[in-house]
Short mmCIF file of the C-alpha atoms (twelve columns), coordinates in Angstrom:
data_MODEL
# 
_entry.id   MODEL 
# 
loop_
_atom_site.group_PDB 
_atom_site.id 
_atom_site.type_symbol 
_atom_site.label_atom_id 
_atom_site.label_alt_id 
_atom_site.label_comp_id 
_atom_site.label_asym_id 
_atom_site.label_seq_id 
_atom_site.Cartn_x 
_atom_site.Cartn_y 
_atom_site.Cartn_z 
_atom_site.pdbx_PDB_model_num 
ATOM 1   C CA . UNK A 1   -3.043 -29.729 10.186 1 
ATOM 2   C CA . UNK A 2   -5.431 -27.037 11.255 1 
ATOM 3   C CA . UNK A 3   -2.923 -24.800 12.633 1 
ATOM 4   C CA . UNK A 4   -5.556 -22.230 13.014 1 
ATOM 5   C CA . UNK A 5   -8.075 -23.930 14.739 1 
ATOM 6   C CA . UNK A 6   -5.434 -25.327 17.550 1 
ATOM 7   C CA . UNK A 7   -3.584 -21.621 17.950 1 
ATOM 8   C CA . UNK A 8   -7.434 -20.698 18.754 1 
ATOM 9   C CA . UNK A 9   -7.396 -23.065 21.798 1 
ATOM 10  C CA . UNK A 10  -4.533 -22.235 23.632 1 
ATOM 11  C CA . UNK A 11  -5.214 -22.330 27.416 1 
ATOM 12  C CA . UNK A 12  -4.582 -18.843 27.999 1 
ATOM 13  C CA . UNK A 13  -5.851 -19.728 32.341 1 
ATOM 14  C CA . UNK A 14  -3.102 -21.980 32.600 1 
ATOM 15  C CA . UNK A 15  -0.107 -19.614 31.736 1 
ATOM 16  C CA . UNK A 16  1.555  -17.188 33.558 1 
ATOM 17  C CA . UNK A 17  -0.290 -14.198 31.554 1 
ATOM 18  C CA . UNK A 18  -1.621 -12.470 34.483 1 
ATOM 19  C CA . UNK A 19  1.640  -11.986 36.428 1 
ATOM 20  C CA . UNK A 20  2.826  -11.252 33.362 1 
ATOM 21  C CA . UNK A 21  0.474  -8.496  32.492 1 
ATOM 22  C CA . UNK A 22  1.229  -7.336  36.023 1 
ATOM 23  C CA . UNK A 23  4.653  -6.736  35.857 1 
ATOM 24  C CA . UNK A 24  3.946  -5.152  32.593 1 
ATOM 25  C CA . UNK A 25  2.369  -2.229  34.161 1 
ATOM 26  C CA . UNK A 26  5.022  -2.303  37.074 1 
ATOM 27  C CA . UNK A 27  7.359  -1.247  33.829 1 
ATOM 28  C CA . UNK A 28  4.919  0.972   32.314 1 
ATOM 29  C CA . UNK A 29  4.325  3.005   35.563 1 
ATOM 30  C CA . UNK A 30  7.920  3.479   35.703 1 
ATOM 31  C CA . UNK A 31  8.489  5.391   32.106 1 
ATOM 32  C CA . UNK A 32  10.071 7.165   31.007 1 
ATOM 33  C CA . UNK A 33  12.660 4.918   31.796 1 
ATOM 34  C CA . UNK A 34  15.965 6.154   32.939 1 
ATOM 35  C CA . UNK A 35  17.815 6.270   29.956 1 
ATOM 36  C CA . UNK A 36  21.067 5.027   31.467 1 
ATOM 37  C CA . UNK A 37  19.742 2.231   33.136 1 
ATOM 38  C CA . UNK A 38  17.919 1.564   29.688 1 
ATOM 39  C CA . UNK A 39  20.847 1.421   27.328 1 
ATOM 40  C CA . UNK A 40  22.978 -0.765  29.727 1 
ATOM 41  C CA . UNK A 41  19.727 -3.310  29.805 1 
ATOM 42  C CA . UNK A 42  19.435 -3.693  26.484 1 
ATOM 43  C CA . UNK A 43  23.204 -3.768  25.176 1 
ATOM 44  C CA . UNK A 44  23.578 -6.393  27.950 1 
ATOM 45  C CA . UNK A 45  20.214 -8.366  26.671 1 
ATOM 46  C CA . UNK A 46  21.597 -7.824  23.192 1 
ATOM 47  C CA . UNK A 47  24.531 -9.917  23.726 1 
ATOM 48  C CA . UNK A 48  22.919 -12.538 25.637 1 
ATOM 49  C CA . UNK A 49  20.083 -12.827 23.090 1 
ATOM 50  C CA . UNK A 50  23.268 -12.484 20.291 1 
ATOM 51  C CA . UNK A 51  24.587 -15.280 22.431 1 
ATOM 52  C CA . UNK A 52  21.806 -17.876 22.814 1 
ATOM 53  C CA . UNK A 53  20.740 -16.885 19.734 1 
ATOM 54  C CA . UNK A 54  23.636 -18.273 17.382 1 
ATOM 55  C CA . UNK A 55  24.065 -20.865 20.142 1 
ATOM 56  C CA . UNK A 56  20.896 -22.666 19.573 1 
ATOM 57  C CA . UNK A 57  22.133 -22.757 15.887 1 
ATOM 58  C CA . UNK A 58  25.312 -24.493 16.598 1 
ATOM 59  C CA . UNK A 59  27.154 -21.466 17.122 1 
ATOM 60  C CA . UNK A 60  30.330 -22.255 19.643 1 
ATOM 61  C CA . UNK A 61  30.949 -18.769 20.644 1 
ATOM 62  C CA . UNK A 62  31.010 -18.433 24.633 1 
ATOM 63  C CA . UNK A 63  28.994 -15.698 26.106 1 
ATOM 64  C CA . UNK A 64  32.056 -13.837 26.671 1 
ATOM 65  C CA . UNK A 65  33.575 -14.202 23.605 1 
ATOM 66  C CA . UNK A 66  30.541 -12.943 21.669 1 
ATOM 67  C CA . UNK A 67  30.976 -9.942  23.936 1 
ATOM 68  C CA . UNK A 68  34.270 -9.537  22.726 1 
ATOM 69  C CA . UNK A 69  33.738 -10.305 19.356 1 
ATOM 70  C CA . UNK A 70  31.312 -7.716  18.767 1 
ATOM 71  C CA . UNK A 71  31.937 -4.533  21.343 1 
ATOM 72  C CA . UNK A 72  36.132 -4.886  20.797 1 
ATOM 73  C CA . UNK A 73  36.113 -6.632  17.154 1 
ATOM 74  C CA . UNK A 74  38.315 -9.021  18.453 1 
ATOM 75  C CA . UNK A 75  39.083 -12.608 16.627 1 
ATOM 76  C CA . UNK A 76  38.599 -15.750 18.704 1 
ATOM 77  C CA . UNK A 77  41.324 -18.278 18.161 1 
ATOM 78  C CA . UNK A 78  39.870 -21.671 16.892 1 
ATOM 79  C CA . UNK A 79  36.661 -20.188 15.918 1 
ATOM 80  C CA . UNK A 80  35.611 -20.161 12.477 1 
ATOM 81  C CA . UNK A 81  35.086 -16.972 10.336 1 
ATOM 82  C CA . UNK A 82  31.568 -17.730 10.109 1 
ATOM 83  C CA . UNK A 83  30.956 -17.568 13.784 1 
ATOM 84  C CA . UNK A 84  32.615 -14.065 14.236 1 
ATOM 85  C CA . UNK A 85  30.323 -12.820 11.503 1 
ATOM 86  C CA . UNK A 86  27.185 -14.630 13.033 1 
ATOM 87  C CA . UNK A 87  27.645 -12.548 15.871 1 
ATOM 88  C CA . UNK A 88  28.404 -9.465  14.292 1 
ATOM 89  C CA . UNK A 89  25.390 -9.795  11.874 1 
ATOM 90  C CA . UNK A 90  22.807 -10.958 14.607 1 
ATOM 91  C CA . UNK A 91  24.128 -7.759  16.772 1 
ATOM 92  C CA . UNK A 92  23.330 -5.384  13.806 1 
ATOM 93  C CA . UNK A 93  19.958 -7.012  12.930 1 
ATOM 94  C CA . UNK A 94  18.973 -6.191  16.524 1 
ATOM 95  C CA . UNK A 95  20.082 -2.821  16.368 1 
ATOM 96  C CA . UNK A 96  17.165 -2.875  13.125 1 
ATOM 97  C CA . UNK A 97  14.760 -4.137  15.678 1 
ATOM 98  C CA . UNK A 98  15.395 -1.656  18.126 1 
ATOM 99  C CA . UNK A 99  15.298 0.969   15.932 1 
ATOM 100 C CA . UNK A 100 12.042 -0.447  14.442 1 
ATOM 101 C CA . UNK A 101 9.869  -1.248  17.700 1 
ATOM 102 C CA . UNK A 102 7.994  1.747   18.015 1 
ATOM 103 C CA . UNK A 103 4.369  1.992   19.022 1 
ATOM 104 C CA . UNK A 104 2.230  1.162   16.408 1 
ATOM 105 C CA . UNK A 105 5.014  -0.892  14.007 1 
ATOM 106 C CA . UNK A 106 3.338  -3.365  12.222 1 
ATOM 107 C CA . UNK A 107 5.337  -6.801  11.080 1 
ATOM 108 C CA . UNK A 108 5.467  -7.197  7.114  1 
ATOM 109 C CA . UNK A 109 6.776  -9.211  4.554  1 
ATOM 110 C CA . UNK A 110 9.175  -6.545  4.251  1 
ATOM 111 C CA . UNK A 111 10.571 -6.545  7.685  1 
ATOM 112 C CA . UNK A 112 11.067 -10.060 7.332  1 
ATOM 113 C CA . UNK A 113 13.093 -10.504 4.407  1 
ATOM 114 C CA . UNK A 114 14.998 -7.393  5.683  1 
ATOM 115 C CA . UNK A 115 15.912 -8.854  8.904  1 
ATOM 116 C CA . UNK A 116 16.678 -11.699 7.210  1 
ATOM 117 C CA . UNK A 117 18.770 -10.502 5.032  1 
ATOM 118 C CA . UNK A 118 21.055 -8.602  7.945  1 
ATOM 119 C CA . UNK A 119 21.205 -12.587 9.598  1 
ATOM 120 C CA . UNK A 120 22.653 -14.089 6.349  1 
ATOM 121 C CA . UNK A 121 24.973 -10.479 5.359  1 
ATOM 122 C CA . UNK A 122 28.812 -11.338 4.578  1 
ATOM 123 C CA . UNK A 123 27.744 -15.156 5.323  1 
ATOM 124 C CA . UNK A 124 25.322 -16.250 2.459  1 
ATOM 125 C CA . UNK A 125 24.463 -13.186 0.195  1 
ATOM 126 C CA . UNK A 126 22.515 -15.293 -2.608 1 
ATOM 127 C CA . UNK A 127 20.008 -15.814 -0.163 1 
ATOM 128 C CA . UNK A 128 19.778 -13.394 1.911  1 
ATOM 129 C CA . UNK A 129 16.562 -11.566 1.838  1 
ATOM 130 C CA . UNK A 130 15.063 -14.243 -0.323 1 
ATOM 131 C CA . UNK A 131 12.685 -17.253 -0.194 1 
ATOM 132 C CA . UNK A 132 13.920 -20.418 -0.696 1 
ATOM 133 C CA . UNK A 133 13.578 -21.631 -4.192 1 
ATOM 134 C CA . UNK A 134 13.993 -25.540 -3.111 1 
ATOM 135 C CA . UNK A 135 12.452 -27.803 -0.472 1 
ATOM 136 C CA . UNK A 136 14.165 -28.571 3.044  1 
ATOM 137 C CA . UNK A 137 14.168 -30.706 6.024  1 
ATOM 138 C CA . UNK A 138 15.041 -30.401 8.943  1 
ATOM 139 C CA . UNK A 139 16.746 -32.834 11.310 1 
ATOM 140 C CA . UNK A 140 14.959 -33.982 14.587 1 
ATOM 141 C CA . UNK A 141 11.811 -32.143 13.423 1 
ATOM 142 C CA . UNK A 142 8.530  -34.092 13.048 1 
ATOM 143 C CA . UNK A 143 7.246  -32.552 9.500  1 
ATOM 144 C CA . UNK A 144 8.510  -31.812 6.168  1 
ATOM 145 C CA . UNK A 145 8.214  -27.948 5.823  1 
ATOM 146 C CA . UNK A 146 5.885  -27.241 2.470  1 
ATOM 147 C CA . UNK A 147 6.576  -27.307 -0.853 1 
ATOM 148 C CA . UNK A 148 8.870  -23.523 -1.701 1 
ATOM 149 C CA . UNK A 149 6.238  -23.000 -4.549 1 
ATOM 150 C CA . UNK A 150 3.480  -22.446 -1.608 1 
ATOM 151 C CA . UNK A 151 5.972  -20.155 0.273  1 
ATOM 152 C CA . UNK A 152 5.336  -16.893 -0.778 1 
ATOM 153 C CA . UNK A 153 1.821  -17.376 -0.295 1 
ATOM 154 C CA . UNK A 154 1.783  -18.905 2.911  1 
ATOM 155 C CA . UNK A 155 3.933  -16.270 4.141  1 
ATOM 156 C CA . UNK A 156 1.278  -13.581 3.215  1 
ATOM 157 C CA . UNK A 157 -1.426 -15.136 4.900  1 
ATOM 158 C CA . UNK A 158 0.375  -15.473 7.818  1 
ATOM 159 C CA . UNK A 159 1.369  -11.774 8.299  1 
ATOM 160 C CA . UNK A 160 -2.282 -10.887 7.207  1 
ATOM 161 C CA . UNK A 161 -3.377 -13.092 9.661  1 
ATOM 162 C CA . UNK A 162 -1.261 -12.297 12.528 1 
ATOM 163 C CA . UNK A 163 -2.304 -8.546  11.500 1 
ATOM 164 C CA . UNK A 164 -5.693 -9.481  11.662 1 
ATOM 165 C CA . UNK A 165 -5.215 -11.339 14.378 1 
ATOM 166 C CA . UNK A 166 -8.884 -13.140 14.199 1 
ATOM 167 C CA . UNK A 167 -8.846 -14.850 17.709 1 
ATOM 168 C CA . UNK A 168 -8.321 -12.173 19.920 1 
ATOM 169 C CA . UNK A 169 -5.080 -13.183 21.167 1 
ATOM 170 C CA . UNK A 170 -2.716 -11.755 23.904 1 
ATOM 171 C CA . UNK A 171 0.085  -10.099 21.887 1 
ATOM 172 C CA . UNK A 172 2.761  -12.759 23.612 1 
ATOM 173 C CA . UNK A 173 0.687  -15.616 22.630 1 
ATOM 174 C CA . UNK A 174 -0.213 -14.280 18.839 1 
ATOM 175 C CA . UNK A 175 3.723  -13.916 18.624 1 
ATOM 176 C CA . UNK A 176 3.887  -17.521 19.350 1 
ATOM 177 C CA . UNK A 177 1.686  -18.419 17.388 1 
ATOM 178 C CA . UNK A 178 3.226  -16.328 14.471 1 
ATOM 179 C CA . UNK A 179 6.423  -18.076 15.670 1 
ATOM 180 C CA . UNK A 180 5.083  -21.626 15.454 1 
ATOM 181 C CA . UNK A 181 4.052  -21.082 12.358 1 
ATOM 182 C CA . UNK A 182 6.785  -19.274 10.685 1 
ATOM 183 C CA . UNK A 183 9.071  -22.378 11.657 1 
ATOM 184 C CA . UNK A 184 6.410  -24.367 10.003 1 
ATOM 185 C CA . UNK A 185 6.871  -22.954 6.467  1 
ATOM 186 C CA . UNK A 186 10.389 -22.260 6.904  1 
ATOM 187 C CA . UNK A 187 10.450 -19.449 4.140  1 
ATOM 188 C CA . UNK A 188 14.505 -19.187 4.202  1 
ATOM 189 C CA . UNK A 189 17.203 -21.837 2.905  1 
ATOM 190 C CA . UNK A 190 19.083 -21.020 5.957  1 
ATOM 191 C CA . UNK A 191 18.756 -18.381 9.082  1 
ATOM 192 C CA . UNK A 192 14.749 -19.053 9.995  1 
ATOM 193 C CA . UNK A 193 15.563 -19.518 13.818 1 
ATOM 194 C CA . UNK A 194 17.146 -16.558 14.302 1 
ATOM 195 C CA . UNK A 195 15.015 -14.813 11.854 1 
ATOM 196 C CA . UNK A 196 12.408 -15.842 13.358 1 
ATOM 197 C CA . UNK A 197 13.742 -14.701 17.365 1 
ATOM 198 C CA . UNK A 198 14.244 -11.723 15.623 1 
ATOM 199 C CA . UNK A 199 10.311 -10.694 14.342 1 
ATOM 200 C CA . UNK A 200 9.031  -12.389 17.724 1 
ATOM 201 C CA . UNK A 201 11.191 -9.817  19.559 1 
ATOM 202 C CA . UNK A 202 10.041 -7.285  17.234 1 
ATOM 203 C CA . UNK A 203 6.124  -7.633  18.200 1 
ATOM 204 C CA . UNK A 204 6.882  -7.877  21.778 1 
ATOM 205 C CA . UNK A 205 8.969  -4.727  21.643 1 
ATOM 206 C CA . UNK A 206 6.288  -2.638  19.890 1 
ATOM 207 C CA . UNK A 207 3.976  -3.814  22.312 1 
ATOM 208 C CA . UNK A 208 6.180  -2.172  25.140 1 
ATOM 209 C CA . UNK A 209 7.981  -5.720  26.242 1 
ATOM 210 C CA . UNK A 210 11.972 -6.550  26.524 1 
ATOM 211 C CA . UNK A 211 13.313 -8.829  24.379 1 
ATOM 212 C CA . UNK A 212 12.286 -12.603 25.581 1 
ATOM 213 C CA . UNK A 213 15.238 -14.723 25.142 1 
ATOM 214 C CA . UNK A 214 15.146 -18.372 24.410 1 
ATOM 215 C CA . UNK A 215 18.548 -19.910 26.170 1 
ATOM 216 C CA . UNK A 216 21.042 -22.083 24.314 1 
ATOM 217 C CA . UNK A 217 20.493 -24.646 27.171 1 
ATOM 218 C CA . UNK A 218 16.823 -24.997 26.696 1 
ATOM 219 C CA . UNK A 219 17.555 -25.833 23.042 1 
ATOM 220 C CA . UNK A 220 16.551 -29.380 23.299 1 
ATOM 221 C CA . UNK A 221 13.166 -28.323 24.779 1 
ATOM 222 C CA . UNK A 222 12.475 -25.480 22.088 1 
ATOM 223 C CA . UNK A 223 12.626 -28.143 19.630 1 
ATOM 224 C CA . UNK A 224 10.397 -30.292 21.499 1 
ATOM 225 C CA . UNK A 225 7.928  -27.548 22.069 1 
ATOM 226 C CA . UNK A 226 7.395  -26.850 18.162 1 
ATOM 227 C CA . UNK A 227 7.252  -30.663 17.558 1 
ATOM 228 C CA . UNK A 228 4.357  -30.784 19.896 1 
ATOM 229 C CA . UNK A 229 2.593  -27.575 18.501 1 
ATOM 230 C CA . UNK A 230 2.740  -29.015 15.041 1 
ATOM 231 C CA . UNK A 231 0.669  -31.917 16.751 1 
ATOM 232 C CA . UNK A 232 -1.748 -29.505 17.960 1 
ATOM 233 C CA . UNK A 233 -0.140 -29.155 21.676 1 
ATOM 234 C CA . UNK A 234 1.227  -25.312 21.791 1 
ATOM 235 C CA . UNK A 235 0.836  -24.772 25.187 1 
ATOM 236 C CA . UNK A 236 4.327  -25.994 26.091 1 
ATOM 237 C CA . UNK A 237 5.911  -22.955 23.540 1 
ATOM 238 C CA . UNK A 238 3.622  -20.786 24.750 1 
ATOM 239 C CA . UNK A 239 4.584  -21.601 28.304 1 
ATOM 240 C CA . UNK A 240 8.399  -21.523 27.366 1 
ATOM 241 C CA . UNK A 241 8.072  -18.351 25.523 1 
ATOM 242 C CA . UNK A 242 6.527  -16.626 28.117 1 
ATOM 243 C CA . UNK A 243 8.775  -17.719 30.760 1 
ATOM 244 C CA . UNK A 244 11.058 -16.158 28.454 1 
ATOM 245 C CA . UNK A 245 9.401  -12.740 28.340 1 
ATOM 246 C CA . UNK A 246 9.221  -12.785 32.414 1 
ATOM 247 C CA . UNK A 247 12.467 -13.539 32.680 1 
ATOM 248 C CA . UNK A 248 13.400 -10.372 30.737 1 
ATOM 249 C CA . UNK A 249 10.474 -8.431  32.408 1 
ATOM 250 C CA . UNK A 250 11.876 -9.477  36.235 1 
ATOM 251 C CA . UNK A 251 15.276 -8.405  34.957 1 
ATOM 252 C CA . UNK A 252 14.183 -4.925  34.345 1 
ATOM 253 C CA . UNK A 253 11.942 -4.398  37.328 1 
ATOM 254 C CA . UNK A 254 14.842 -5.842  39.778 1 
ATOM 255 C CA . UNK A 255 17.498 -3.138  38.103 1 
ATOM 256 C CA . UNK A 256 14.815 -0.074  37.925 1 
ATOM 257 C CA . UNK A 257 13.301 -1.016  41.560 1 
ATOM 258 C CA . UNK A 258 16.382 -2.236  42.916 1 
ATOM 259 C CA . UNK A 259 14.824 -5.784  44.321 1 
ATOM 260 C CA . UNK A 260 17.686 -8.045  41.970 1 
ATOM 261 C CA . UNK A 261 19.011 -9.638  45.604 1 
ATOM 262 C CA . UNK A 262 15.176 -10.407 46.437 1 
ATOM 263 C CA . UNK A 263 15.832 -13.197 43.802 1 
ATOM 264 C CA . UNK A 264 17.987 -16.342 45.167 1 
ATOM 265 C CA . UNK A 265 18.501 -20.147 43.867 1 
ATOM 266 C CA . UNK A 266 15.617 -22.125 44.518 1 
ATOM 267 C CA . UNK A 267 18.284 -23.844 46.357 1 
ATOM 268 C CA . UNK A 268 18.643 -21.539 48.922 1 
ATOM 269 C CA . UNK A 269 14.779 -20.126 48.815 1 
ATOM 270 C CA . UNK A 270 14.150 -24.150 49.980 1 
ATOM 271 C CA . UNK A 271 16.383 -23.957 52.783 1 
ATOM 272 C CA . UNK A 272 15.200 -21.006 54.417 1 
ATOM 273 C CA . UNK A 273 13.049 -21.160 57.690 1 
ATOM 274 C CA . UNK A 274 8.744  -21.221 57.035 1 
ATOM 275 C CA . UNK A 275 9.365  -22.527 53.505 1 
ATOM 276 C CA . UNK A 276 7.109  -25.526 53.264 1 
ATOM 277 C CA . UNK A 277 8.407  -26.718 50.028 1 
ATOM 278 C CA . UNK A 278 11.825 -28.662 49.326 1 
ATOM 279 C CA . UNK A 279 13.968 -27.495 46.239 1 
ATOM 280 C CA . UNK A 280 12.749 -30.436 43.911 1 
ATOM 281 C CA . UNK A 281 8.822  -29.049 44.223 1 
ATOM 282 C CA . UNK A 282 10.037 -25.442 43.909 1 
ATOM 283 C CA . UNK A 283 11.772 -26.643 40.532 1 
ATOM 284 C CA . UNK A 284 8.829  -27.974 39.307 1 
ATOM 285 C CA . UNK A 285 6.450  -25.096 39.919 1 
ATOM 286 C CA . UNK A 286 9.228  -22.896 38.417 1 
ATOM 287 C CA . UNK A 287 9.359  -25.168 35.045 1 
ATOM 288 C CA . UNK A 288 5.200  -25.395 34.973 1 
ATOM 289 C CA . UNK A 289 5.358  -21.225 35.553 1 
ATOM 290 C CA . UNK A 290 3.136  -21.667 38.317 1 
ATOM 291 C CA . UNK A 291 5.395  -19.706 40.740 1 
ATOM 292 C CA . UNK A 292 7.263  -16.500 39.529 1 
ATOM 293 C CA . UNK A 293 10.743 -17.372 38.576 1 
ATOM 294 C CA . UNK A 294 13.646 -17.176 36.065 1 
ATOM 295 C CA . UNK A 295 16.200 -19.469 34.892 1 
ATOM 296 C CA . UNK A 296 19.993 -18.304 34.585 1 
ATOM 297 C CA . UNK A 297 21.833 -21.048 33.158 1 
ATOM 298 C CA . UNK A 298 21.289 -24.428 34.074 1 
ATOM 299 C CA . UNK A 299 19.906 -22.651 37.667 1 
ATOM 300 C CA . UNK A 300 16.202 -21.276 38.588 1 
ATOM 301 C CA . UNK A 301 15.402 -18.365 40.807 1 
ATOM 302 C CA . UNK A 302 12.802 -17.150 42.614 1 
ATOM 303 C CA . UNK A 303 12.075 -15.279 45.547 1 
ATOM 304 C CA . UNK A 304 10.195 -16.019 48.918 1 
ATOM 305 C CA . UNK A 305 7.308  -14.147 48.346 1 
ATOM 306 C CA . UNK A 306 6.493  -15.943 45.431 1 
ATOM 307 C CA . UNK A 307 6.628  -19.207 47.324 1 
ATOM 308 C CA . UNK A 308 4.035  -17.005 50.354 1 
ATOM 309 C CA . UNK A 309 1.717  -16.248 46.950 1 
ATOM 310 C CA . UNK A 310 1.522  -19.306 45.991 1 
ATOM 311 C CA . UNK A 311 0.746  -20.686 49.371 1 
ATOM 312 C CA . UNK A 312 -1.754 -18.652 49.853 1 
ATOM 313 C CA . UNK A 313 -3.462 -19.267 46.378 1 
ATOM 314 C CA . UNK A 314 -3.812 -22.900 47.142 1 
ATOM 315 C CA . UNK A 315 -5.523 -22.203 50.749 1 
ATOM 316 C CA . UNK A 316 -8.096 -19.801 48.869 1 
ATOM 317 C CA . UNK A 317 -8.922 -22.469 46.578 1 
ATOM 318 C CA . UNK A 318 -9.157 -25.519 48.801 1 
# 
């Protein structure tokens, strides 16, 4: 697999880049953030991502217990041991990334295995931090992850290259392309998903970006997306990754403008008076990210003048 050549020829025109990149400066115009507001963002992003995090994993913590698990210490009856410290151990490696995203932080080797090793801490401290010295599968996936002799070198080509970054690519899309590719190798025994969240997270937030979080109940799709990339096809991780990152972006700018209520469930959006669309093609320009919209739980939401924008798009190009 040419996994260079097919990053190269992502279609950047049909993703949601440019609203993207617009909201982007909406944030930017507004710093320096309030540093209130900030902190109660991204403790309540830091859970959720905690959350989703584990949970695409396996991990059975609730949302609300992973809260209380890791701002009250408390222990959740019929949970395992390992779960509590998932949580607690995800939590703290974010804390690294925060601390880390600064302008101008570069991703290393280094950073890797360090984040790494905060994932696997109290859990699995023989390999924590450390290639793995064996070969893996993985169930469901559609490749056999290289042989661990070829890690270490694959892994340095890919942070040169993502340094390097040879195409030209929008920072969200080389992160996903870094992404794809890091699940590829699969450098780690255990913990490369959340691992891998974690440096993802790490280039957006040096680039100025929240945290884009990928939801437990999109799980099935995430692994569907990196089956297609490794047959060439990344646009569907791309698109679901920067879905993602607008989701996080909208949840900022509707806190720090104070426009969260403009959002509603397509649901209701459909039912309200001019709206030419019914709920089931609002859904499906929400999914394909040609509307702007965000998905809470099993539930999209948008907001009626994205439904006007995109109305008027398609009479400009008729």
């Amino acid at each position: 697999m040419d996994w260079k050549k097919h990053i190269e020829i992502i279609e950047q025109d049909a993703l949601p880049l440019k609203r993207i990149d617009s909201k982007k400066k909406r944030l930017d115009t507004l710093r320096p953030l309030p540093s209130i507001a900030v902190e109660k963002l991204r403790n309540t992003l830091a859970i959720e991502w905690t959350y989703h995090s584990n949970g695409i994993e396996g991990n059975t913590l609730t949302l609300p217990e992973t809260r209380a698990v890791i701002e009250d210490g408390i222990t959740v009856k019929g949970k395992s041991f390992r779960e509590h410290l998932e949580a607690v151990n995800h939590y703290e490696a974010i804390e690294k990334v925060v601390a880390l995203a600064q302008p101008g932080t570069l991703l290393s080797e280094r950073i890797i295995m360090d984040l790494h090793a905060m994932v696997l801490q109290k859990i699995e401290k023989e390999w924590a931090g450390r290639y793995r010295p064996v070969g893996v599968r993985i169930t469901g996936a559609n490749f056999v992850p290289p042989n661990p002799l070829k890690v270490p070198d694959m892994m340095a080509e890919l942070v040169e290259w993502t340094l390097s970054n040879p195409p030209g690519l929008h920072p969200l899309l080389l992160a996903t392309a870094f992404h794809h590719r890091f699940v590829y190798i699969h450098p780690f025994i255990d913990g490369n998903g959340r691992t891998v969240r974690l440096c993802y997270n790490l280039m957006l937030m040096a680039q100025g970006y929240p945290p884009a979080v990928i939801l437990k109940q999109d799980r099935i799709k995430y692994y569907e997306a990196l089956n297609k990339a490794n047959e060439g096809h990344i646009d569907a991780l791309a698109l679901m990754m920067l879905q993602a990152c607008e989701r996080s972006l909208d949840i900022y700018l509707s806190n720090l403008e104070g426009t969260a209520e403009d959002y509603k469930p397509i649901s209701h959006i459909a039912m309200e008076e001019d709206i030419p669309y019914n709920e089931e093609y609002i859904g499906l320009l929400a999914r394909r990210g040609k509307i702007d919209a965000y998905k809470e739980g099993k539930n999209w939401y948008t907001t009626r003048e994205a439904i006007e924008d995109y109305r008027s798009n398609r009479k400009r190009m008729r």
